[in-house]
N, C-alpha and C positions, 0 to 999 in steps of 0.2 A: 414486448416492444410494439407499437405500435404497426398498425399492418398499414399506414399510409405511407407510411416513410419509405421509401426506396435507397435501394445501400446508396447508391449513386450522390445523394441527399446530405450525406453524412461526411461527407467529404469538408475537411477544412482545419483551421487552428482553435483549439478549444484552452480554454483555463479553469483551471478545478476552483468548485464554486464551496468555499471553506466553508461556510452555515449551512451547507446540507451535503457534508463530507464528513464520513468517521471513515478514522485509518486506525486502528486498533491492534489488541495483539493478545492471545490466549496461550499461558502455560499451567502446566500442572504442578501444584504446591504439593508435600506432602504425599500423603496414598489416595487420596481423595479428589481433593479441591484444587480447583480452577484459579486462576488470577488474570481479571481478566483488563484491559487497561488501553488507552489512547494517548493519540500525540493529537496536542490543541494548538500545534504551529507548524504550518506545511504550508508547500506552496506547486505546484504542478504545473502542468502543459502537458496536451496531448495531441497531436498530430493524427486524421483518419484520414484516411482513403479508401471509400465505401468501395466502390469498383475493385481495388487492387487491397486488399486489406494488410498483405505482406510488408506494402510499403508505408504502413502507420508506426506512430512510434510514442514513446510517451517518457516523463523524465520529472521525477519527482524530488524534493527536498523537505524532508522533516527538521525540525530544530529537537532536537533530543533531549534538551533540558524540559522541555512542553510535556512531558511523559505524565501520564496523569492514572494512579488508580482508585483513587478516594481514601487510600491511607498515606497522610503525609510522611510518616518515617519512615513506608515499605516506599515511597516514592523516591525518599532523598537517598534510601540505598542503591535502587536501583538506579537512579541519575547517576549515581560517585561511583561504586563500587563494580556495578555492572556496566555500562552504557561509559563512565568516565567522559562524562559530557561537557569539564572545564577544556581537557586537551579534545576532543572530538565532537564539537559541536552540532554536526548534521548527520543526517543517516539519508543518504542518495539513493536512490533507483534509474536507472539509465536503461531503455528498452534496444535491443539488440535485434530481434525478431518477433514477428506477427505471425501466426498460423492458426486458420480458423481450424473448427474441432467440433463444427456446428453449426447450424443456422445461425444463432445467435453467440456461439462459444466460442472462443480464442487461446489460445496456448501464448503467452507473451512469455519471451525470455530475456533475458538482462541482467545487470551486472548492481547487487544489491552490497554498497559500502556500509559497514558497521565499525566503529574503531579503527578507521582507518583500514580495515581489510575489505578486499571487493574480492566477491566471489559472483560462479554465474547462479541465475534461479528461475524456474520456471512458473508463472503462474498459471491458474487457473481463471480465465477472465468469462463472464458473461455480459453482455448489454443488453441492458433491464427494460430500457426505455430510452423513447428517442422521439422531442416533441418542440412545439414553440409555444414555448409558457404564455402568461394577460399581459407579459411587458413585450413580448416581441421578440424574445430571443431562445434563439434555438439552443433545447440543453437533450444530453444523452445521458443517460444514467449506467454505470458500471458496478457490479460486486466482483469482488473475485481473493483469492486467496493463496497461498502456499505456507508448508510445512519446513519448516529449517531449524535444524541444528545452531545451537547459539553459540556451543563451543568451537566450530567453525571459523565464526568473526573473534574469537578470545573473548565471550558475552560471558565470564563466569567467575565468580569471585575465588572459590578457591575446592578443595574438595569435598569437603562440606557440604558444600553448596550442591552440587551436583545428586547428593541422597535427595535432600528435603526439593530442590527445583528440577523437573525433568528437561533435560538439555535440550527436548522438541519443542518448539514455540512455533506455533500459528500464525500469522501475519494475516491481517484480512481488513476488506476496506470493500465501504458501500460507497461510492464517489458518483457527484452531481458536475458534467463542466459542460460549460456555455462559453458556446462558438465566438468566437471575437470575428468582429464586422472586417 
């Protein structure tokens, strides 16, 4: 992060900036292999309070049919079969609490909807970067991650499914938002 920035600085309403935003997700196929895959339709807000960081907040919406992993038939499974994205179109995140865990590290927790089931989850947040781009506006840069069970949200076709997909899936997102005036 930049060492000019002061938390104080950081303060304000930010909007997640989609051309330099991956929200992404990694399970394990198999004994081996990874699948690793993104949503190409989200849309966010985020809320800081550099001074007070507890009372930041953040609130995101994915369109689930956006699910992308460069194979179209493992795509349209998972869209139908898993996600059932004609009756459950979005997949939500709503932030509940801020707790830093670090200079630059935060513990965010919230209440993550998938098929209709909202459970709580904790992530793991860092801020990467924090600057005023050639246009003038002030952007923060975030990674961060958590680990969840998919069978939790009912993410699982049947049993089957469960040898060849392992039920842990990663969730992770490098996100870019610029502060709105």
């Amino acid at each position: 992060m930049s060492t000019t920035i002061s938390p104080g600085e950081l303060t304000g309403t930010y909007t997640l900036h989609p051309a330099h935003t991956r929200i992404g997700f990694v399970a394990r196929h198999t004994l081996s292999t990874r699948v690793r895959g993104q949503f190409e339709d989200f849309d966010g807000d985020v809320q800081l309070n550099g001074a007070h960081p507890s009372k930041s907040g953040a609130h995101l919406t994915i369109r689930a049919a956006s699910l992308q992993t460069g194979h179209r038939q493992r795509d349209d499974h998972l869209r139908g079969a898993f996600l059932d994205t004609e009756k459950h179109p979005a997949i939500t995140f709503t932030s509940t609490g801020v707790q830093p865990a670090g200079d630059t590290t935060y513990k965010v927790t919230g209440d993550l909807t998938i098929r209709g089931v909202t459970k709580p989850v904790t992530l793991a947040v860092e801020l990467t970067a924090a600057e005023t781009d050639s246009m003038g506006d002030f952007r923060v840069q975030f990674r961060g991650s958590v680990t969840v069970n998919r069978n939790d949200w009912g993410v699982n076709q049947n049993a089957a499914t469960s040898i060849l997909v392992s039920p842990k899936v990663t969730l992770e997102f490098d996100a870019i938002a610029v502060r709105l005036p």
